[in-house]
N, C-alpha and C positions, 0 to 999 in steps of 0.2 A: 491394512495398516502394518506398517516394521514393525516387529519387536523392539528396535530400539526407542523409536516415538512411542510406544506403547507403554513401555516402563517409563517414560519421562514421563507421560502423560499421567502415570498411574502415582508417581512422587510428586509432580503439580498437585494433585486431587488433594494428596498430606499436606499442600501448603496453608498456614492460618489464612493468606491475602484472600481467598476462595472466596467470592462474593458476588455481585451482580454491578452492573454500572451506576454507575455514581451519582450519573446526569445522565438523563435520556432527551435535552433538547438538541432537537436538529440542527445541524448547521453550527454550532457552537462551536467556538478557537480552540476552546478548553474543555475538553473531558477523559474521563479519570473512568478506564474499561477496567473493571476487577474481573469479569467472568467474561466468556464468549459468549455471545447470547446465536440463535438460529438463524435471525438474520444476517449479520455480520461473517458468522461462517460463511455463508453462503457466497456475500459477495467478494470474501478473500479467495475461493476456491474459482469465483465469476475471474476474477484479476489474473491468476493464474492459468486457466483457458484461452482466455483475451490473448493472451502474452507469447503463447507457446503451444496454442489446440490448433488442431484442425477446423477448415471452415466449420463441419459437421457440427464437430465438438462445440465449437461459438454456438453456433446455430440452439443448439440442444439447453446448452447451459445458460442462454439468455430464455429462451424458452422456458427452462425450470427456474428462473428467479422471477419473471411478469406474473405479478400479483403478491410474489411473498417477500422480497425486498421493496425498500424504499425507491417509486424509479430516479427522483432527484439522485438518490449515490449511487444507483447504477449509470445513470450517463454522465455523473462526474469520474466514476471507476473506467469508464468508454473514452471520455476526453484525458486524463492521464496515461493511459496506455501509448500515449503515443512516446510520449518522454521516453520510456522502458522498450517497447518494440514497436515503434516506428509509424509512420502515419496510414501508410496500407493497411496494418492492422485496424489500426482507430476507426477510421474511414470505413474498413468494411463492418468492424460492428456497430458500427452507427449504423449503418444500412439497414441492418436487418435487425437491430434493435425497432425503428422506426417501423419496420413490418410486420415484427412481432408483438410488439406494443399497441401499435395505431395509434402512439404518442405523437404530435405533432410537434416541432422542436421550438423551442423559444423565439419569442421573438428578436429577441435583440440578446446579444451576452452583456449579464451585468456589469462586466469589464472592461465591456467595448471603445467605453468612452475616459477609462483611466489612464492618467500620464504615464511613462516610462517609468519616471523619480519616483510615483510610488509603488509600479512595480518592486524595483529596486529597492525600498524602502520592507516593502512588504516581503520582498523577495531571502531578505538579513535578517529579518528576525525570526522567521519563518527555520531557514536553514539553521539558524542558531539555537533553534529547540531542539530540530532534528539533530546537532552533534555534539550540543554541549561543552565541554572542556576541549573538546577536539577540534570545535570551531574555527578559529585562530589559524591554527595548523593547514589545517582542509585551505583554506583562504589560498597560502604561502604554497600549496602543493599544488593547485589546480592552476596557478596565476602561473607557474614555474613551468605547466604544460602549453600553455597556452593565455595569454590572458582574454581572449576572447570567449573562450571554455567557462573561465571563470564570469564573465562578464554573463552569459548565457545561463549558467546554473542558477547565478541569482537572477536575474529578471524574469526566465523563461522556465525554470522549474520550478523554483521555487515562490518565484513572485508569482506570474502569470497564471499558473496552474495548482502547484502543491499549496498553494496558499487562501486558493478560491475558500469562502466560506462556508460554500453549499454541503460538506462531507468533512466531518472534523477531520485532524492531524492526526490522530489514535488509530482510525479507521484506516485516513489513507496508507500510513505506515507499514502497517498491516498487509495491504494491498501491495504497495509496495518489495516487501518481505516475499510475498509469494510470485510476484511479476520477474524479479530477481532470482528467487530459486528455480522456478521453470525454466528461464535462460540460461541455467547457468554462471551465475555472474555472481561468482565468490567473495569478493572483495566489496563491491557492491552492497550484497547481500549481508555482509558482516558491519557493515558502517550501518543498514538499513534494521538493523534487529536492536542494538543499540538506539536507533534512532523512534524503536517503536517503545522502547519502554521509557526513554527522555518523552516523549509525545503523551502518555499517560497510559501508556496499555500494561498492564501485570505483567509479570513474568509465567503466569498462567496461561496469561493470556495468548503470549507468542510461542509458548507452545503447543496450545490447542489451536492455534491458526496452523503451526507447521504439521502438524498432525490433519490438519482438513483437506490440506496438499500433498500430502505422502502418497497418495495413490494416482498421483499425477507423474509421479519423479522414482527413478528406477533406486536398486534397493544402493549403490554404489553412493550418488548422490545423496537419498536421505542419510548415511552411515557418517558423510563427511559434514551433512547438515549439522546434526547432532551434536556432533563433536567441535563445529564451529559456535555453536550456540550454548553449549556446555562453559566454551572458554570466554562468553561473552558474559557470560553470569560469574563470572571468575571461579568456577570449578574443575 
């Protein structure tokens, strides 16, 4: 671990919020992470491998989570990854998720049969937790690059995918946060830590997740983490 996650982590521990989860039902829209619990670690640290490991490395760390994570949020953490790096990724840890599990994949996605309009539906208010006051804004910025961009973010990230029920908001954010910083993807990564504590996770909490990924990301990287996330807490 950095010294520098190590002292955040270590004035996290002095925070009163210091608690345990709030709600431990599956699959729920709403829940409210005061502590990182061992599983959760795990699959933030799974998100980050997914995103930016070697096949090996997948191979190893779907292997260490079969049995000790949830697999429902590990092959929702598998079907997200694609948004973040791209379907080769997905595709191959599907693969060998499947091999390593001896899970058999569902039969139908619960989705399969849902209209566009409430992707899109589902897609706004989805995105709307994940930014809050910046919502609005995000809208007018991504339509400005493209409005197909924008059209895509709601339907397809955030409707289709980041909005599945199967693995709260809290968790995926999280995941997200660490899919983001393996990549490199600064900007991203800054709307996405923000977007983990509107979603309901502590500010303990994203930082013992960035702390579960420090030993993923060279010392350069976790220094400008830090220091992004220092100013997202407005410090």
């Amino acid at each position: 671990m950095s010294r520098d996650l190590d002292g955040a982590m270590r004035e996290a521990r002095r925070d009163e919020t210091v608690g345990v989860d709030s709600m431990t039902v599956r699959g729920h829209a709403s829940v409210t992470l005061e502590a990182l619990d061992v599983e959760t670690a795990a699959l933030v640290r799974l998100a980050a491998v997914l995103a930016g490991g070697r096949e090996a490395d997948v191979r190893a760390e779907l292997s260490a989570v079969n049995g000790a994570v949830d697999p429902i949020w590990v092959e929702e953490v598998i079907l997200q990854t694609y948004l973040f790096a791209g379907f080769p990724r997905a595709l191959n840890a599907a693969r060998e998720w499947r091999r390593i599990s001896g899970r058999r994949a569902p039969a139908s996605s619960d989705d399969a049969e849902r209209a566009v309009m409430d992707f899109s539906e589902r897609g706004e208010a989805t995105c709307a937790t994940v930014y809050g006051e910046f919502y609005d804004r995000l809208r007018v910025n991504i339509r400005g690059l493209h409005p197909a961009l924008d059209r895509w973010m709601i339907t397809e990230g955030y409707g289709k995918v980041l909005g599945r029920p199967l693995l709260d908001l809290a968790r995926r954010e999280l995941c997200v946060v660490a899919a983001c910083a393996i990549a490199r993807q600064d900007r991203q990564l800054h709307s996405h830590l923000h977007g983990a504590l509107n979603a309901g996770a502590a500010a303990v909490v994203v930082t013992a997740a960035l702390q579960v990924i420090s030993p993923l990301i060279d010392e350069e990287d976790t220094r400008r983490y830090v220091a992004l996330w220092a100013r997202v807490q407005g410090r």
